[in-house]
C-alpha positions as CSV (number, residue, x, y, z in Angstrom):
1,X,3.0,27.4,-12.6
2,X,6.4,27.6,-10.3
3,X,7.9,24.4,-12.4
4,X,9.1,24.1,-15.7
5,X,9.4,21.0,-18.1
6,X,11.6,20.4,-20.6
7,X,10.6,18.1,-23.4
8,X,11.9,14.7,-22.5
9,X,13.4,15.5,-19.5
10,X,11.0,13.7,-17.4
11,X,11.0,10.6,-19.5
12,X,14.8,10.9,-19.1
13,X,14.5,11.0,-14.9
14,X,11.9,8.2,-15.4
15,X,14.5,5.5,-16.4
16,X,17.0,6.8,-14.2
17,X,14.6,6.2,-11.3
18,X,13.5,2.6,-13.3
19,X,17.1,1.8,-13.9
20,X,18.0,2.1,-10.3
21,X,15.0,0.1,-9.1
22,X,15.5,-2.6,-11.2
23,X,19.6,-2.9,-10.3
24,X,18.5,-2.3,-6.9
25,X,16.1,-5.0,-7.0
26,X,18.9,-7.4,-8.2
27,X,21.3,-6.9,-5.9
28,X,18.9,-7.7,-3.1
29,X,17.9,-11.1,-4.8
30,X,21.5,-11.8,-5.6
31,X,22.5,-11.1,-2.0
32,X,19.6,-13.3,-0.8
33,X,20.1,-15.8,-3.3
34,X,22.9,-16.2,-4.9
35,X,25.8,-15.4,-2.4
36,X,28.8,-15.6,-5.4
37,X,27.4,-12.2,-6.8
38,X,27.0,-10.1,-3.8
39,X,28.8,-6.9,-2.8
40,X,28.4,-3.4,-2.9
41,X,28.4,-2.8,-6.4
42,X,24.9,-3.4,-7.2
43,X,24.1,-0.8,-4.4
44,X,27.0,1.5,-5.9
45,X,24.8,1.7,-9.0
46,X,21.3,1.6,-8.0
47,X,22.5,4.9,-5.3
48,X,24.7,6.4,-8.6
49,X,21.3,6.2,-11.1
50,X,19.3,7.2,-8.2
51,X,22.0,10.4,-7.5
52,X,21.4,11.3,-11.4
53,X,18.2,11.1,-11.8
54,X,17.7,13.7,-8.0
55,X,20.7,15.8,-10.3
56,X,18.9,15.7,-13.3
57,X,15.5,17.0,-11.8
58,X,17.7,19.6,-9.4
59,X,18.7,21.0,-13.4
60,X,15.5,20.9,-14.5
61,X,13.5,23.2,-12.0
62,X,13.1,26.7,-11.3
63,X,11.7,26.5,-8.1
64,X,13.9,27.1,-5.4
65,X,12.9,24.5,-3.1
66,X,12.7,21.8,-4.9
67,X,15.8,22.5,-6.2
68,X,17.6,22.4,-2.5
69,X,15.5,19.4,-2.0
70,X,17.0,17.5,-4.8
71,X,20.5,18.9,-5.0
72,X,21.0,17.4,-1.1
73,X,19.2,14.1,-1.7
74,X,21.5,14.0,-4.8
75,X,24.5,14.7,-3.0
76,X,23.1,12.5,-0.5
77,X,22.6,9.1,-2.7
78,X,25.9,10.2,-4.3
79,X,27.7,9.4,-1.1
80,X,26.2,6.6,0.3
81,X,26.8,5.1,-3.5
82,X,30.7,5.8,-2.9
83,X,30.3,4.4,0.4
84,X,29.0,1.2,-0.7
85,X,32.3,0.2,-2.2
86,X,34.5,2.5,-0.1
87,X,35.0,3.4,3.5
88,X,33.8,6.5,4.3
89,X,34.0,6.8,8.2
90,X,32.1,10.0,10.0
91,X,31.2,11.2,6.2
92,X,28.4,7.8,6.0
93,X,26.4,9.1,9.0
94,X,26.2,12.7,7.3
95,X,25.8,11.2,3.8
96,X,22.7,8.9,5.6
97,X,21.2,12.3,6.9
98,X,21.2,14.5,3.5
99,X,19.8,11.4,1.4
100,X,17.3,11.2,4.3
101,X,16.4,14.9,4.3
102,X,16.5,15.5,0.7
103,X,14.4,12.7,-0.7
104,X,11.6,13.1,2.4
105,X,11.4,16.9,1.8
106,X,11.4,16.2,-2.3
107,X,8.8,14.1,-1.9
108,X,7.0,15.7,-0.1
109,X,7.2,18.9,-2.1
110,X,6.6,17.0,-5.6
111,X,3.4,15.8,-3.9
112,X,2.5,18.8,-2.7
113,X,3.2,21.0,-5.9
114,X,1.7,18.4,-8.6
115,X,5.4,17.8,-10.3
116,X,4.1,15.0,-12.5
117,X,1.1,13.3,-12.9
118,X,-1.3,12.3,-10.4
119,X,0.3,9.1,-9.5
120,X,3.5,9.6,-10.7
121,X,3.5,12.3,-7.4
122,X,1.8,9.9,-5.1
123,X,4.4,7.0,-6.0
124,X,7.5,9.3,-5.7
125,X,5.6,10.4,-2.2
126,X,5.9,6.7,-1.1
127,X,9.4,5.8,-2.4
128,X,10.3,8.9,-0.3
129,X,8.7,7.7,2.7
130,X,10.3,4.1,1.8
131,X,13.9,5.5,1.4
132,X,13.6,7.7,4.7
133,X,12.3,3.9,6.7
134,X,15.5,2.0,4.3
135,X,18.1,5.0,5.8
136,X,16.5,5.0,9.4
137,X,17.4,0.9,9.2
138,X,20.5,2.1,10.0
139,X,20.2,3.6,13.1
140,X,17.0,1.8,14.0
141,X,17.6,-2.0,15.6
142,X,13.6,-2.9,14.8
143,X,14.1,-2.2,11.4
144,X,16.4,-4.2,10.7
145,X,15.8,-8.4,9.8
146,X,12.9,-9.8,8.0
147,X,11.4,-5.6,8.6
148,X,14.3,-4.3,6.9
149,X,14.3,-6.6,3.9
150,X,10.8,-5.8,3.4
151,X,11.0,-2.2,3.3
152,X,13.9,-2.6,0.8
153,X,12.1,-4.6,-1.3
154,X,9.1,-2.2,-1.5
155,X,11.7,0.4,-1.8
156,X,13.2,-0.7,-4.8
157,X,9.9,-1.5,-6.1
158,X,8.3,1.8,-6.0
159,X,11.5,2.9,-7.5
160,X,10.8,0.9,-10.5
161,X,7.0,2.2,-10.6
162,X,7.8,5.5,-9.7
163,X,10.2,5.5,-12.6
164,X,7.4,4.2,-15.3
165,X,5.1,6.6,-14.0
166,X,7.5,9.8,-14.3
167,X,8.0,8.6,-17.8
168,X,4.7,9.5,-19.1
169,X,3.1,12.8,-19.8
170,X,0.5,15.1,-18.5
């Protein structure tokens, strides 16, 4: 086997990823909802749990690949986190780009190379897919509107279930 496991490590990732769905989650019904709490805090978090949790399984591999894969969609979710409460100028679009390449290749590779369980690697697949369509909204004019809430709603929602099912074990 190419991967190794540490003992808790992917329960560890797994609220990371649930963590970042859930405040994700709340910022968008606090945006839609309630317009006293809104800002870019809520997506600072969610983006900063979401960077960790990439870091943390970037520590955790051996396979070279993977690694690369996580590391820039770490990097990636790291940025657009800072640039949710900060102006980055020119740095967004390349921040938008490494988040978008890193997660899509990551989940395709986890999918691929049987990571986790089952359907811990077919959820992570999807979230991929889902962060890749919530990154393209920027660039994209269809995607944007009632489309765009959508696919950010089922984004952070396969966060949250990817999340449970990285927590349990083979």
């Amino acid at each position: 086997m190419a991967t190794t496991r540490t003992s808790g490590g992917s329960s560890l990732v797994g609220w990371f990823f649930l963590a970042s769905g859930i405040v994700y989650l709340l910022g968008l019904l606090f945006n839609n909802v309630v317009k006293a709490l809104t800002g870019g805090w809520w997506d600072f978090f969610a983006f900063a749990l979401l960077a960790v949790g990439l870091f943390l399984l970037f520590l955790w591999r051996t396979d070279l690949l993977l690694r690369i894969a996580f590391i820039v969609g770490a990097v990636g979710w790291a940025l657009l986190a800072v640039g949710s409460v900060a102006a980055l100028g020119g740095v967004s679009t390349i921040a938008i780009l490494l988040a978008l390449i890193g997660t899509l290749v990551a989940g395709i590779l986890v999918f691929i190379r049987h990571l986790f369980t089952r359907n811990a690697d077919l959820v992570f697949l999807l979230m991929a897919i889902f962060a890749a369509l919530l990154l393209l909204a920027a660039w994209v004019a269809f995607l944007g509107g009632t489309l765009g809430v959508t696919i950010a709603v089922i984004f952070g929602i396969l966060l949250v279930v990817s999340g449970v099912f990285i927590q349990r074990r083979r």
